[in-house]
C-alpha positions as protocol buffer text, in pm:
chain_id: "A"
residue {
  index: 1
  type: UNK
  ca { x: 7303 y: 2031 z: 8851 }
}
residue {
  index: 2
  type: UNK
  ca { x: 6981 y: 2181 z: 9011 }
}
residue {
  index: 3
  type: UNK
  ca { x: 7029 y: 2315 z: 9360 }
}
residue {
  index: 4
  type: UNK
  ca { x: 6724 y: 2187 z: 9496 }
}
residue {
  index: 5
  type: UNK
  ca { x: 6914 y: 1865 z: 9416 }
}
residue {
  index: 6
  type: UNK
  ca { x: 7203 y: 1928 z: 9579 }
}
residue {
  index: 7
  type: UNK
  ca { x: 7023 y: 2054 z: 9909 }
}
residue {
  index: 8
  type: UNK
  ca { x: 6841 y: 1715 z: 9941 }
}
residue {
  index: 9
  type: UNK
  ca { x: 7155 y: 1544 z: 9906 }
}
residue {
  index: 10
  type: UNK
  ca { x: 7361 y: 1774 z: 10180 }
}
residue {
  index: 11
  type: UNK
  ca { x: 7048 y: 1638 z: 10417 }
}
residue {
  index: 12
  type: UNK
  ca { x: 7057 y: 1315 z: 10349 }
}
residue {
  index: 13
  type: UNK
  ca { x: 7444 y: 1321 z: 10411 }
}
residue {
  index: 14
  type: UNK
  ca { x: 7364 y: 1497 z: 10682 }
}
residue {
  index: 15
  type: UNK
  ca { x: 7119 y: 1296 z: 10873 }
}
residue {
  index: 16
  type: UNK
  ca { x: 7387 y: 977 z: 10747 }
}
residue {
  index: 17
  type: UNK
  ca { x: 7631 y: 1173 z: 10926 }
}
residue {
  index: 18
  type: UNK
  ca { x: 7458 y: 1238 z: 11261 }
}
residue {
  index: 19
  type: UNK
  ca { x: 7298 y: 909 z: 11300 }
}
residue {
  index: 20
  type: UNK
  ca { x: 7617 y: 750 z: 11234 }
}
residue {
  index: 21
  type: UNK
  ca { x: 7762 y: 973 z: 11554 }
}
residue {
  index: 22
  type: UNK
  ca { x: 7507 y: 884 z: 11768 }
}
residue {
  index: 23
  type: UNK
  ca { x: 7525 y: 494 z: 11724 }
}
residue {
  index: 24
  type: UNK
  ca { x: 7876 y: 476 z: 11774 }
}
residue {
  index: 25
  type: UNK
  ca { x: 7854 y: 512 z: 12147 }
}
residue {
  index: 26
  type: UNK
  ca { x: 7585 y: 309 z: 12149 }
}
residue {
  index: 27
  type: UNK
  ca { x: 7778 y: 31 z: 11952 }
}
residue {
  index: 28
  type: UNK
  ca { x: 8060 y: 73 z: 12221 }
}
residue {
  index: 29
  type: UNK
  ca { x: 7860 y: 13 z: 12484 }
}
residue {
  index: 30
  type: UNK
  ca { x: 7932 y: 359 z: 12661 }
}
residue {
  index: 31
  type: UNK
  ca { x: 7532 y: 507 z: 12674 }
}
residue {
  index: 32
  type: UNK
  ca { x: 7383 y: 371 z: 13004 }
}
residue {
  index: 33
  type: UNK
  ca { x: 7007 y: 325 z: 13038 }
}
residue {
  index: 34
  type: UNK
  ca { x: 6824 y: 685 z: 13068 }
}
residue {
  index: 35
  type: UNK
  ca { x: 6510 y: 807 z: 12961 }
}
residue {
  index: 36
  type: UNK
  ca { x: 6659 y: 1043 z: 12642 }
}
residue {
  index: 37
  type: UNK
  ca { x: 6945 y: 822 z: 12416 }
}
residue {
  index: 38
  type: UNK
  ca { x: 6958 y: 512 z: 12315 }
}
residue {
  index: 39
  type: UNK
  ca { x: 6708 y: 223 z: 12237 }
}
residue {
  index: 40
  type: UNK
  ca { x: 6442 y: 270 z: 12464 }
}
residue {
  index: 41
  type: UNK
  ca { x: 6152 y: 63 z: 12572 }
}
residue {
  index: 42
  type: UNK
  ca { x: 6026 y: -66 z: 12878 }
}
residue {
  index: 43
  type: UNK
  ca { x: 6212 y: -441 z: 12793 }
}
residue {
  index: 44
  type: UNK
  ca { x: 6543 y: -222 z: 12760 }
}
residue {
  index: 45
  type: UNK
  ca { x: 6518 y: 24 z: 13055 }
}
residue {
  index: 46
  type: UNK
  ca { x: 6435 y: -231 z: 13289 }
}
residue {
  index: 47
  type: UNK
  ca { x: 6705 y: -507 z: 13221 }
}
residue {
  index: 48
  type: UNK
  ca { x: 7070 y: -338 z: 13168 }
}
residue {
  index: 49
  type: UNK
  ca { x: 7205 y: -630 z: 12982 }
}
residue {
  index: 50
  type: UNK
  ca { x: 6889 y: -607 z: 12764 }
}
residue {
  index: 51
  type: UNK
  ca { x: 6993 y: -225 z: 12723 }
}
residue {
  index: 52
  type: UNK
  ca { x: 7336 y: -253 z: 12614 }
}
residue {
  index: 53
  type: UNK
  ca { x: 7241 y: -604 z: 12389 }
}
residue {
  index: 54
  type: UNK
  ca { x: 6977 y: -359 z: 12219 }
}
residue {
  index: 55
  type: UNK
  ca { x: 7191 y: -110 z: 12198 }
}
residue {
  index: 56
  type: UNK
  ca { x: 7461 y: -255 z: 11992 }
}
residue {
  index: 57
  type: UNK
  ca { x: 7234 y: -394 z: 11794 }
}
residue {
  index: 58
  type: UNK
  ca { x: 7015 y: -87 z: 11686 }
}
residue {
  index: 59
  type: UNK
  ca { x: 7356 y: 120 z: 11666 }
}
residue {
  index: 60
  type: UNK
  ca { x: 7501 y: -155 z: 11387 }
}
residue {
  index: 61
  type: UNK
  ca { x: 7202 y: -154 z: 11210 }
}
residue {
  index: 62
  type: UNK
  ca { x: 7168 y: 233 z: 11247 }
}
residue {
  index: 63
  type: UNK
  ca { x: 7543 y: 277 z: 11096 }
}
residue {
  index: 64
  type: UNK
  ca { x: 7460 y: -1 z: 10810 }
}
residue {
  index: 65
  type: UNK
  ca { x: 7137 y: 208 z: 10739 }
}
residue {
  index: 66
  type: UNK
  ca { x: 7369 y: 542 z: 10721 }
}
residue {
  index: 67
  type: UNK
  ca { x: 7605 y: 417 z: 10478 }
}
residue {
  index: 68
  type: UNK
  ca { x: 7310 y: 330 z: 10219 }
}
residue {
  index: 69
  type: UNK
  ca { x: 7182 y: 665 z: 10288 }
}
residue {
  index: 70
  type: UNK
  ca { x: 7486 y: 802 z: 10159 }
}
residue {
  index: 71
  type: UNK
  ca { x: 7505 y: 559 z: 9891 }
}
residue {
  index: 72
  type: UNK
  ca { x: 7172 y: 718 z: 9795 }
}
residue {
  index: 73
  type: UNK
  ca { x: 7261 y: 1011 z: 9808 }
}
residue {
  index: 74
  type: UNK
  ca { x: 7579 y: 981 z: 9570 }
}
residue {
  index: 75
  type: UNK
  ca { x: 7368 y: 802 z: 9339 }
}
residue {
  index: 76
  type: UNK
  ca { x: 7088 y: 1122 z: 9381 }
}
residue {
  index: 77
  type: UNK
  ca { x: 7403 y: 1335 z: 9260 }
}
residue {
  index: 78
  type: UNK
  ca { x: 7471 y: 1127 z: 8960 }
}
residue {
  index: 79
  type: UNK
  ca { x: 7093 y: 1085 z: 8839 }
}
residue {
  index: 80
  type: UNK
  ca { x: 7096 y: 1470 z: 8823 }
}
residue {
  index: 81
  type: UNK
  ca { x: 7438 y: 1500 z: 8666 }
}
residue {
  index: 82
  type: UNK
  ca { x: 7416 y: 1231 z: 8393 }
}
residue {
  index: 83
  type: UNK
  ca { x: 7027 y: 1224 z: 8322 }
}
residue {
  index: 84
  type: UNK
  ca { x: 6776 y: 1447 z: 8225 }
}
residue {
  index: 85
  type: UNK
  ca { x: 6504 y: 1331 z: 8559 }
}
residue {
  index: 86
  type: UNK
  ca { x: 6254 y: 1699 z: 8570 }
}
residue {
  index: 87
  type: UNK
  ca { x: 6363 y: 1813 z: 8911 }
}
residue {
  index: 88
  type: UNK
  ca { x: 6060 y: 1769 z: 9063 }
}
residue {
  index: 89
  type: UNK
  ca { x: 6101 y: 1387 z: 8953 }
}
residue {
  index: 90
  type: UNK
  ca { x: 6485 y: 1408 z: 9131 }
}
residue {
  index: 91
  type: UNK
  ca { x: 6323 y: 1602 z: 9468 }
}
residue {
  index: 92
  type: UNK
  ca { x: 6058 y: 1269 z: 9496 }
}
residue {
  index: 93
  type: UNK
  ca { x: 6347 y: 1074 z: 9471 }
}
residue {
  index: 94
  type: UNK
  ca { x: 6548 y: 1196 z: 9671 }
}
residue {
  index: 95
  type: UNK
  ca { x: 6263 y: 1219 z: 9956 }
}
residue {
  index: 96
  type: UNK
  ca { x: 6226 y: 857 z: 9872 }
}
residue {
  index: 97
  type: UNK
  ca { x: 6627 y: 786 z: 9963 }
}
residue {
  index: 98
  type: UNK
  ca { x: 6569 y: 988 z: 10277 }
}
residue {
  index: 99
  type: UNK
  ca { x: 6282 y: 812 z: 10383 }
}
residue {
  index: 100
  type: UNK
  ca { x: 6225 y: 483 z: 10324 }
}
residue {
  index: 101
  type: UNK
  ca { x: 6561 y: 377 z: 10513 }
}
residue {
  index: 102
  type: UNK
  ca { x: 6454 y: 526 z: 10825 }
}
residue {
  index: 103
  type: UNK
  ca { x: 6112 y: 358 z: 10746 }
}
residue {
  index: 104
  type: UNK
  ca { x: 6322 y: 46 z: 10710 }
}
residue {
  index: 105
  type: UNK
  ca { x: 6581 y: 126 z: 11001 }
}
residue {
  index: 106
  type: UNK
  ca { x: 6214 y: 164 z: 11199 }
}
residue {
  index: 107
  type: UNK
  ca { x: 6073 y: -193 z: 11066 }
}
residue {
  index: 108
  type: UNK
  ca { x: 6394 y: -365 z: 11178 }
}
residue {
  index: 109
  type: UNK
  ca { x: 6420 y: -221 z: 11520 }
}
residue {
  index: 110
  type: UNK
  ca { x: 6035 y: -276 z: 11574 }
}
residue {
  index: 111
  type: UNK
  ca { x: 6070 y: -655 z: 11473 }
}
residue {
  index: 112
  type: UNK
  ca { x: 6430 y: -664 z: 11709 }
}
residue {
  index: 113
  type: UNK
  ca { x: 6220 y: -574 z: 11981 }
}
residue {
  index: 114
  type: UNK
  ca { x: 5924 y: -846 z: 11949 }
}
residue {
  index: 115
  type: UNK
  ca { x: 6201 y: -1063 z: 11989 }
}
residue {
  index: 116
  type: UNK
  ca { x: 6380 y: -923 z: 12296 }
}
């Protein structure tokens, strides 16, 4: 197994792991409007049940988005142990399973709020 590998994978559990923490209090309802944490826009700051509607949802989605990270990043594990991917082929890749669902996590939360 290549280390460079392995290091993309410990981020991507990583940043799986820390989203994950930070949309659980959002999910519960428990982070009041404020300028720093949460899902903020000037629809959400300036309505509270807007805030804590948005909130949920973006925390749900944020926490469905984690888990395929981590999916990803099991499956990044596996295509180095049981293939023969060039690393620099596995590093792309595994950018790619950081990235795009963030990109994704992004697109969904930008088309939640044209609807708010």
């Amino acid at each position: 197994m290549h280390w460079t590998t392995i290091a993309i994978a410990v981020s991507i559990f990583f940043v799986a792991a820390l989203m994950i923490g930070l949309s659980i209090p959002l999910v519960q309802g428990k982070v009041p409007p404020n300028n720093t944490y949460g899902f903020r826009t000037s629809k959400t700051l300036a309505d509270p049940s807007i805030w804590y509607e948005a909130n949920r949802f973006s925390g749900r989605v944020a926490i469905a988005v984690s888990i395929v990270m981590i999916a990803l990043g099991i499956a990044l594990l596996l295509l180095d142990r049981y293939t023969k991917l060039d690393p620099n082929s596995l590093i792309v890749l595994g950018l790619a399973f950081e990235i795009v669902p963030m990109l994704v996590l992004t697109l969904v939360l930008f088309l939640y709020h044209r609807n708010l």
